[in-house]
C-alpha positions as CSV (number, residue, x, y, z in Angstrom):
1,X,170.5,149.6,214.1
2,X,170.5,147.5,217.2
3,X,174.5,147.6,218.4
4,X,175.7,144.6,220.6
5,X,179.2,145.9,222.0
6,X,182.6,147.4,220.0
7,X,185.8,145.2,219.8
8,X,187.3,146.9,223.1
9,X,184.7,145.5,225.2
10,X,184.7,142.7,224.2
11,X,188.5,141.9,224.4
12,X,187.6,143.2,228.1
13,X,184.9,140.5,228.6
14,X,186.1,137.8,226.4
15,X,186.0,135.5,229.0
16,X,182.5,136.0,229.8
17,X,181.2,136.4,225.6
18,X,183.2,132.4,225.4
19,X,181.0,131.2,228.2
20,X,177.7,132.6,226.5
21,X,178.5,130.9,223.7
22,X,179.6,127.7,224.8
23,X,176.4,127.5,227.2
24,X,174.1,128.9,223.7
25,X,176.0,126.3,221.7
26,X,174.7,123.3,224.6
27,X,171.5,124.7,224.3
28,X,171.5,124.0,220.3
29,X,172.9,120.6,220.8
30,X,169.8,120.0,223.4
31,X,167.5,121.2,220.7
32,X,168.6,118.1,218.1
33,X,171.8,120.0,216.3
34,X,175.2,118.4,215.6
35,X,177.5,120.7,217.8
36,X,180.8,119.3,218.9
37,X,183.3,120.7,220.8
38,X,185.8,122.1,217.9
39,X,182.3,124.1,216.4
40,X,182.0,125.9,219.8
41,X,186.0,126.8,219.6
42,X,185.7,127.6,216.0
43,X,182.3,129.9,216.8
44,X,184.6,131.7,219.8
45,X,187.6,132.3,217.5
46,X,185.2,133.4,215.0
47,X,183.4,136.1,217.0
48,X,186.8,137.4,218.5
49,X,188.6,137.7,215.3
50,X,185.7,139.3,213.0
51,X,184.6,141.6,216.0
52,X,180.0,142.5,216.6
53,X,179.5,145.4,214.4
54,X,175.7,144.8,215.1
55,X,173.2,142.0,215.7
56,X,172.9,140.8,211.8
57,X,177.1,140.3,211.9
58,X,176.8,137.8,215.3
59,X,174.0,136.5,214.3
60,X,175.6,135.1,210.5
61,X,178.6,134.8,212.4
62,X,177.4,131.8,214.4
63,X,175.2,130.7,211.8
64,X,178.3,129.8,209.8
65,X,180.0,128.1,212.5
66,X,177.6,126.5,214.2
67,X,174.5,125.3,211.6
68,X,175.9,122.3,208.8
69,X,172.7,122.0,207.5
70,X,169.8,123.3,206.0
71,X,167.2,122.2,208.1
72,X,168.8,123.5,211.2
73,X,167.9,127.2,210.1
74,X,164.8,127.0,211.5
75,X,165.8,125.7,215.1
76,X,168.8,127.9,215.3
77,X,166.9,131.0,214.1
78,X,164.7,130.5,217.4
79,X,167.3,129.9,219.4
80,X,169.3,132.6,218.6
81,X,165.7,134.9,219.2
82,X,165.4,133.4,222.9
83,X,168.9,133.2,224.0
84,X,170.1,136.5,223.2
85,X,166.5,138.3,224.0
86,X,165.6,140.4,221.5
87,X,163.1,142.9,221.6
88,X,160.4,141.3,219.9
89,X,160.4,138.9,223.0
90,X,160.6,141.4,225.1
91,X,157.8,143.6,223.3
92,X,155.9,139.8,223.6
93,X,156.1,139.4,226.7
94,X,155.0,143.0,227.7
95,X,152.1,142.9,225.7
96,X,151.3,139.5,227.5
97,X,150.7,141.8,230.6
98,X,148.6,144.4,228.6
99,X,145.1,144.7,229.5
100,X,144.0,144.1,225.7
101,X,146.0,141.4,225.7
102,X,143.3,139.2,225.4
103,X,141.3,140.9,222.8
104,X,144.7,140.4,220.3
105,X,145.0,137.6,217.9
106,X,147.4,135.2,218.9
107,X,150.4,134.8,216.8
108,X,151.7,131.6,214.9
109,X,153.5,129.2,217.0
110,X,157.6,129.4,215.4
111,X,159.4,126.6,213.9
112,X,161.1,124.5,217.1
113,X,159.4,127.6,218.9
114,X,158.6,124.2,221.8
115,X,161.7,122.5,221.3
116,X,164.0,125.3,222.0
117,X,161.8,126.6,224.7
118,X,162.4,123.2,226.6
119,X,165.8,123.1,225.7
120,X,166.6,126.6,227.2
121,X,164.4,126.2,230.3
122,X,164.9,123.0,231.5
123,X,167.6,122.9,233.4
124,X,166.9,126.5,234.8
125,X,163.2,124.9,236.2
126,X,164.8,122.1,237.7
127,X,167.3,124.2,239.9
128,X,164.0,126.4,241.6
129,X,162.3,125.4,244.4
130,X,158.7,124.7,244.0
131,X,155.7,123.5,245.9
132,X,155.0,119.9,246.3
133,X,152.1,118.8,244.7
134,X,149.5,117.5,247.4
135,X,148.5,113.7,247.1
136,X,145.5,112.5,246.6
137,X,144.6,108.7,246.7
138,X,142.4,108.2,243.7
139,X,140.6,104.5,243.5
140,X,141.2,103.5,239.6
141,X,139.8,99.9,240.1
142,X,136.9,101.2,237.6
143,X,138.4,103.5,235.3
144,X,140.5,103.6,232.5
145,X,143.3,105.6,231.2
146,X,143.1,108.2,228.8
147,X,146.0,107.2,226.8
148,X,144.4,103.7,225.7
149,X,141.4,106.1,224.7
150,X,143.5,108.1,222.6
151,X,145.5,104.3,221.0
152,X,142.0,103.1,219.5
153,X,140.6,106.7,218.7
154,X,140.2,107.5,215.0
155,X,142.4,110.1,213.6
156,X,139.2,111.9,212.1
157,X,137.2,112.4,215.5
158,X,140.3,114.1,217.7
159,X,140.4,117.4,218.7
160,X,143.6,119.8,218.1
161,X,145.0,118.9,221.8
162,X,144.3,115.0,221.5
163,X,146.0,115.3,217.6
164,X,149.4,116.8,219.5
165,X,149.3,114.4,221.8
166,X,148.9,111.4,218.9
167,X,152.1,113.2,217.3
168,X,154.4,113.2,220.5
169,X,153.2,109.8,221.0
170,X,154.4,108.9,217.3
171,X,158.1,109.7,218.2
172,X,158.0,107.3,221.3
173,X,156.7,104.4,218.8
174,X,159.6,101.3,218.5
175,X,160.0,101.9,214.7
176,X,160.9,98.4,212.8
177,X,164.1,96.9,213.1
178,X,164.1,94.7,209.8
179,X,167.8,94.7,208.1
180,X,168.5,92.7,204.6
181,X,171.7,91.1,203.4
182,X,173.8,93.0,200.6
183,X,176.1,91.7,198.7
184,X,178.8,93.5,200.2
185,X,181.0,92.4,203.0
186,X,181.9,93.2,206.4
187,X,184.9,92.1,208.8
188,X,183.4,89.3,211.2
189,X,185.2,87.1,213.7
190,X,182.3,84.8,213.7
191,X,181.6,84.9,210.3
192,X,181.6,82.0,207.5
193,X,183.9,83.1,204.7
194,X,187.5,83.5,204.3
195,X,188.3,87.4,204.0
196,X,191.9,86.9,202.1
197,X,192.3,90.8,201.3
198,X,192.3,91.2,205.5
199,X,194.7,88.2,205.7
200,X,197.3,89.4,203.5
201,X,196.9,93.5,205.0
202,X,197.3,91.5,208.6
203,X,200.7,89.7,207.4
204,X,202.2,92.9,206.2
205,X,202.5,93.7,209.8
206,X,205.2,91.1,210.5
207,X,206.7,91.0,206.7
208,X,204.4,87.6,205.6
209,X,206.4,85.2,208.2
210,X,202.6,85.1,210.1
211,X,199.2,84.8,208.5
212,X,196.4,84.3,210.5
213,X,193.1,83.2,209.1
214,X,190.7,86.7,208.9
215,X,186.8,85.9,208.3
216,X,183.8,88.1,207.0
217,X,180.1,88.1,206.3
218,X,177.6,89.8,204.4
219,X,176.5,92.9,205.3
220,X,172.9,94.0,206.6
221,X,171.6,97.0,206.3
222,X,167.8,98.9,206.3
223,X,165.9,97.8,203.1
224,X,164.8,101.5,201.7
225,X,161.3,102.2,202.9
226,X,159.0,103.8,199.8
227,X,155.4,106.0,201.1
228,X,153.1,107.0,198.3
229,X,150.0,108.4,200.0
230,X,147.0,109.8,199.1
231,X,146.3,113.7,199.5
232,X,142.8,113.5,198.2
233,X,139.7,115.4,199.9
234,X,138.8,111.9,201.7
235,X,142.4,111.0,203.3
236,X,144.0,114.6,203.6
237,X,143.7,114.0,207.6
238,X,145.1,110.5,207.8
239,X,148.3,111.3,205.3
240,X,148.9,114.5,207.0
241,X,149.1,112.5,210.3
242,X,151.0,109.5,208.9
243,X,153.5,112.1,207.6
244,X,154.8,113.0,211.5
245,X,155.1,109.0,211.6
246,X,157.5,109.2,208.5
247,X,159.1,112.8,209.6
248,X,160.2,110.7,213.5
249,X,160.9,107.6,211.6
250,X,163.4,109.8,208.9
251,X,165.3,110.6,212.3
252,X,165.9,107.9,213.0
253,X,166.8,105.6,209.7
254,X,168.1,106.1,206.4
255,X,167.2,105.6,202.9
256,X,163.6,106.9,203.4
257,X,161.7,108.3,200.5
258,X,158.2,110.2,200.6
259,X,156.0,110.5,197.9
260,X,152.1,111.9,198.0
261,X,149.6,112.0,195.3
262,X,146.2,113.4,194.3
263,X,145.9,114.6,190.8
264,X,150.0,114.8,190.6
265,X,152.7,112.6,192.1
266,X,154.7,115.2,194.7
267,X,158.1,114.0,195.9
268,X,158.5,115.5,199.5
269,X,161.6,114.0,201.1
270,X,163.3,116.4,201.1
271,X,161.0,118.4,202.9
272,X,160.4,115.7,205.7
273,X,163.7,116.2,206.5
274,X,163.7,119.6,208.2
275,X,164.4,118.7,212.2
276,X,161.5,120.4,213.6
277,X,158.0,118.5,213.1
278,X,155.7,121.6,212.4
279,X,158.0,123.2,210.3
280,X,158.8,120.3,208.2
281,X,154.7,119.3,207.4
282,X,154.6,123.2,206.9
283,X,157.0,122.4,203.9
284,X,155.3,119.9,202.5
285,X,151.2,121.1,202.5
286,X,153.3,124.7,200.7
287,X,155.4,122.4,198.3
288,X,151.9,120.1,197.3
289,X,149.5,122.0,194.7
290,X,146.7,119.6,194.7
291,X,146.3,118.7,198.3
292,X,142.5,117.6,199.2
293,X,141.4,117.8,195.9
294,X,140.5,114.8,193.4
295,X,142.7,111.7,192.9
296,X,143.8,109.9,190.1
297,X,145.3,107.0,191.9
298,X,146.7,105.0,188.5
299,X,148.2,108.1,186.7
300,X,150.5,108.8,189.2
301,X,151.6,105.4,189.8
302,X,152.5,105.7,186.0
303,X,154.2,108.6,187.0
304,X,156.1,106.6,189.7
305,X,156.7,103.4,187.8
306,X,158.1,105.8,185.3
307,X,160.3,108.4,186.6
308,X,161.0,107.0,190.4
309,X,161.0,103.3,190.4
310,X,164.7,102.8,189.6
311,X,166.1,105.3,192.0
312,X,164.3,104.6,194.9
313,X,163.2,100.8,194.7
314,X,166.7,98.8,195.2
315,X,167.9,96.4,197.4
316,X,164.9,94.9,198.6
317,X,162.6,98.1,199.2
318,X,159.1,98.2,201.0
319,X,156.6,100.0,199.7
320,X,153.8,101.3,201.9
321,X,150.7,102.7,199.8
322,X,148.6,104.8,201.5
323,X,144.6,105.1,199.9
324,X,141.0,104.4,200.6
325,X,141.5,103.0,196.4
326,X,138.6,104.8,195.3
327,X,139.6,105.3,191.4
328,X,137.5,107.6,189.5
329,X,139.0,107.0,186.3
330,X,139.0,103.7,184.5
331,X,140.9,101.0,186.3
332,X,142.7,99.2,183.4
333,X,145.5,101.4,183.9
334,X,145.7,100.9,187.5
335,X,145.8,97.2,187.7
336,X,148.5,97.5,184.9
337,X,150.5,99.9,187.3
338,X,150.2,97.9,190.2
339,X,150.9,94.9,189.3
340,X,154.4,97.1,187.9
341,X,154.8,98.3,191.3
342,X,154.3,95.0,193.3
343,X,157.0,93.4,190.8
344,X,159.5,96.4,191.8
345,X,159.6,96.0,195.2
346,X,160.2,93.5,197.9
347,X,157.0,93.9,199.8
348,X,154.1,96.2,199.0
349,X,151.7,97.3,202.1
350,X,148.3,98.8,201.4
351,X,147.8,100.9,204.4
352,X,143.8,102.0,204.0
353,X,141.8,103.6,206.6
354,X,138.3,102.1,205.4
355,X,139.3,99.0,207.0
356,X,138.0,100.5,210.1
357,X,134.6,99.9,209.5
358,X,133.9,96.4,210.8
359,X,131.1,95.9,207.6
360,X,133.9,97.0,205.0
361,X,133.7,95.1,201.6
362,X,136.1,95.7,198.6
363,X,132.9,96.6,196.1
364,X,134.7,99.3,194.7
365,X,136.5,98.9,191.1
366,X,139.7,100.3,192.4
367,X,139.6,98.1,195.8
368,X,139.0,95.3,193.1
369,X,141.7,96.0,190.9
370,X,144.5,96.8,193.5
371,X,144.1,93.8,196.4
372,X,145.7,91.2,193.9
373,X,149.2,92.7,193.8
374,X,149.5,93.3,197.1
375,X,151.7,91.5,200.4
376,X,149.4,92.7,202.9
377,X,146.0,95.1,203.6
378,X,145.8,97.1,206.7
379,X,144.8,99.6,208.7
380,X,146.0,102.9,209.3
381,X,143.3,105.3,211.5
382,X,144.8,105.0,214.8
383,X,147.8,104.8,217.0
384,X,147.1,100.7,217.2
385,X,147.5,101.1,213.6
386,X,150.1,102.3,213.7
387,X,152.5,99.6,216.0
388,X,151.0,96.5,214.6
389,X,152.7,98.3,211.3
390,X,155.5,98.5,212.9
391,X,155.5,95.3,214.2
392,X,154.9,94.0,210.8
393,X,157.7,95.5,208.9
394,X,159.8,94.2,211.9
395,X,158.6,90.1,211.0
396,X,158.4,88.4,208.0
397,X,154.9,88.3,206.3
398,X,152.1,87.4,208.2
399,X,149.1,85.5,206.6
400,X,146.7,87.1,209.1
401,X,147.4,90.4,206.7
402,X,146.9,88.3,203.7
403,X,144.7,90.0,201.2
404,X,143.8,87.0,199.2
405,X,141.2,86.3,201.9
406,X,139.2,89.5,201.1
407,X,139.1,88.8,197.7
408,X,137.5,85.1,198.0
409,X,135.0,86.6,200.3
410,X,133.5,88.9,197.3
């Protein structure tokens, strides 16, 4: 068994074992953990007083300090691994340098593997000198950049690197900034209503001899956003891209809630919410049975309507269904359920990635039978797509979205 150091030594170097951790516990906090200063004190006081037996003992030993939450395993497990060098990076890296090295089968990239890395290394690559990059005057009056290929490029025609790219670009995206009253209040100086409660708390200061007048106003707050999408052979690609659209947007707002369907409804927030990207669409395809097989679009939105409705869809939710419609079951149901669904929610989107064919027609029983009971039909193949949806969800209703127009057509 690997052996770090006995307690003697490291009441000799205690000084230096506090300043490894407090620099490992900055590199965490880089890599998207909650680590405040009392968790670095209580990780130092923790190491000192239980003592390093071996490797396993620091390594739970921070963990229990330092990690709140489940989906931080996964980030601090590979920091840990780079920080404190073990020798399966070391063996790694040697075997990078072997002349067979080439011949091997290269190894799956870790959970926040990228994220620590850049953590850890960044400031270190910043303090080396390196070589100026030479300039070179390149006329662009005739060209055009590859990013504003990569906005209007389908999702089903990029390659692995151009798909990465799509996915970092996805976390720079201005997500929607659309808030609805409660009826709840909150202390305002500007607002219109009396707030008596905070009058009479105010005049318990000076014994009731002075009330002065407090006000309030109605709370706002992020309606809950709702995603049922599709899973079937035909939109595998687009939902398992949208999903790194839901996992940055999850970061960054609450009351989210992720739903996919083929022959099944799956509920997979809970798996979204792991920190790291990879690892948490890795949870999701292992947690889904039936992914890119058949669909049975109105059976699970019975499912929905059933079990999910009540829980999820309050205070003014938005529902964003992701599907190319195509039913192969009898449709009865399905207009039943929809018209459910679109009476449960505030708004109800129909994201559907046939929309970006310029001849598309709504022929199919299932196009048919869904359009009437939804707010608004658009498209969702590209990163375009994508920010006129966010855009949308940021405005009121637009009636350049409105489906009603597709259905006079045909």
């Amino acid at each position: 068994m690997e052996t770090f150091a006995s307690s003697p030594e490291i009441a000799r170097s205690e000084s230096r074992l506090a300043d490894n951790i407090v620099f490992f516990a900055r590199t965490l906090r880089k890599a998207g953990l909650r680590v405040g200063p009392a968790s670095v004190r209580d990780a130092i006081e923790a190491v000192l007083a239980g003592g390093i037996g071996s490797r396993d003992d620091f390594y739970w030993t921070l963990h229990s300090v330092l990690v709140n939450r489940r989906e931080d395993h996964a980030t601090f497990d590979e920091a840990f691994r780079l920080y404190w060098r073990s020798r399966e990076l070391i063996e790694k890296m040697l075997a990078m340098f072997s002349p067979v090295a080439l011949a091997r089968e290269r190894s799956k990239p870790r959970a926040a593997e990228a994220r620590v890395a850049e953590a850890l290394f960044k400031e270190s690559s910043r303090n080396q000198p390196g070589e100026l990059p030479p300039e070179i005057d390149v006329d662009a009056r005739l060209t055009f950049s590859g990013k504003e290929v990569l906005r209007t490029k389908d999702f089903a025609q990029m390659s692995a690197d151009e798909l990465s790219q799509a996915r970092r670009a996805m976390d720079e995206l201005t997500l929607p900034v659309d808030e609805v009253e409660t009826r709840r209040f909150r202390s305002d100086p500007k607002g219109a209503r009396i707030d008596p409660r905070a009058m009479m708390r105010a005049s318990l200061r000076t014994g009731g001899d002075l009330i002065l007048p407090k006000f309030r106003s109605r709370r706002e707050v992020h309606p809950p956003l709702v995603v049922l999408a599709d899973i079937s052979g035909s939109m595998s690609q687009y939902t398992r891209i949208f999903l790194h659209f839901m996992h940055a947007m999850m970061a960054k707002r609450r009351r989210v809630h992720c739903f996919v369907f083929g022959t099944r409804l799956s509920n997979i927030t809970r798996s979204l919410r792991y920190r790291d990207p990879d690892d948490a669409i890795a949870h999701c395809t292992g947690a889904v049975q039936d992914w890119s097989g058949g669909t049975r679009i109105g059976e699970t939105l019975r499912e929905f309507n059933r079990h999910w409705s009540r829980r999820v869809l309050s205070q003014g939710a938005v529902v964003l269904l992701i599907t190319d419609g195509l039913e192969r079951e009898d449709t009865n149901g399905l207009e039943a359920e929809m018209e459910r669904l679109s009476k449960s929610c505030r708004r109800l989107i129909w994201l559907n990635p046939l929309l970006r064919f310029e001849g598309f027609e709504p022929r199919a029983r299932g196009v048919k039978a869904m359009l009437p009971y939804v707010d608004e039909f658009r498209a969702v193949h590209n990163m375009d797509a994508l920010e006129d949806l966010c855009r949308a969800l940021s405005r009121p209703r637009n009636n350049d979205d409105d489906p009603r127009r597709w259905l006079h057509q045909y």
